[in-house]
N, C-alpha and C positions, 0 to 999 in steps of 0.2 A: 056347759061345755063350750057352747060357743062364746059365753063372754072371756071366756078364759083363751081361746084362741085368740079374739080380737086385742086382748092387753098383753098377750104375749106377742103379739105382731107387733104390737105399739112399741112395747120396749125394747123389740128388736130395730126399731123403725130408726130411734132415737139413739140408741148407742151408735150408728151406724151415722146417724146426721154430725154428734158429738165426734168423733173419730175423723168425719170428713171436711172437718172444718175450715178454712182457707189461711184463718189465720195462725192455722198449727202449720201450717206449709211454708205460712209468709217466716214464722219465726225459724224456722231449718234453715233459710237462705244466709249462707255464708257469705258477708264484703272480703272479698281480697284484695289487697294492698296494691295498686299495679304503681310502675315508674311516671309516667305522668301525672295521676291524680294524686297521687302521695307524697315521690319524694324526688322530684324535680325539682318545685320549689321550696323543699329543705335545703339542697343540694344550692342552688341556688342561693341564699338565706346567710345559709352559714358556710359558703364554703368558698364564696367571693370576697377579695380578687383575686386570689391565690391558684386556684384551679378550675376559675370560669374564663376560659383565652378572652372571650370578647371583652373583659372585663380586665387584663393585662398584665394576666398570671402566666406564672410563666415553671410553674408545675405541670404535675400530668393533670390534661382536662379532665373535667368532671361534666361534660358537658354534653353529654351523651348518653342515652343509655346503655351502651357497648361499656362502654367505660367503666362505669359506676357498676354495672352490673359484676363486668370482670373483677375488680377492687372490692366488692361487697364485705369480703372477711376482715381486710385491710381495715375499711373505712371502719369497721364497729369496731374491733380492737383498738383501733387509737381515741376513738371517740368516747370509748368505756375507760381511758386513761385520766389521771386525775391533772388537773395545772400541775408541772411541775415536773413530772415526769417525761422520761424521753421518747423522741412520737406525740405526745399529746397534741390533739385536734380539737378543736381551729386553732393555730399556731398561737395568734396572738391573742387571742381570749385568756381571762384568766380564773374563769367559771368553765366547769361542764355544760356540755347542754344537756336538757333538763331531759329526766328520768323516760316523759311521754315522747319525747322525738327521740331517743336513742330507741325507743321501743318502735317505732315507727319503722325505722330499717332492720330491726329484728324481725317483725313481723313481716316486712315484705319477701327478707329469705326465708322465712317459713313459709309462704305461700308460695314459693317458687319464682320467685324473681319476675313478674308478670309486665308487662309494659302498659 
């Protein structure tokens, strides 16, 4: 009877270490997209000189995160637009940008537009 207490305390001991493991913790931490470390210099990148003023554009700045943040719907519909079509963004590109950076500012309005 008591080796059978002690191996049921064991296995209770262990599920309980298994369960509180740090690295099941570490893998639930969600990255969220914010406007600085993301897509400022997207924004930046591809969207100068056309709507970077210091850069001597002379559309609505993109140069802020007020800005970009306001425009967010804007910026992905034109940016989802193919060359050729009208709106398509960045003007004079005659490529999309690629499938990872259009997902970049999708994902940052999914996570709420964060700074």
């Amino acid at each position: 009877m008591n080796k059978f207490v002690i191996i049921a305390g064991l296995l209770s001991m262990s599920f309980l270490l298994v369960y509180c493991n740090p690295s099941k913790k570490a893998a639930k931490t969600v990255v969220k997209t914010g406007y600085a470390n993301d897509i400022s210099a997207l924004v930046v990148s591809n969207c100068s000189p056309c709507h970077i003023p210091a850069n001597g554009g002379k559309k609505k700045p993109y140069d802020s995160y007020a800005n970009v943040k306001t425009d967010i719907d804007e910026i992905i519909r034109r940016i989802e637009l193919n060359p050729g079509e009208k709106g398509f963004m960045p003007m004079r590109k005659t490529t999309k940008l690629s499938d990872s950076v259009i997902a970049v500012f999708k994902k940052w309005k999914e996570d709420g537009l964060g700074e």
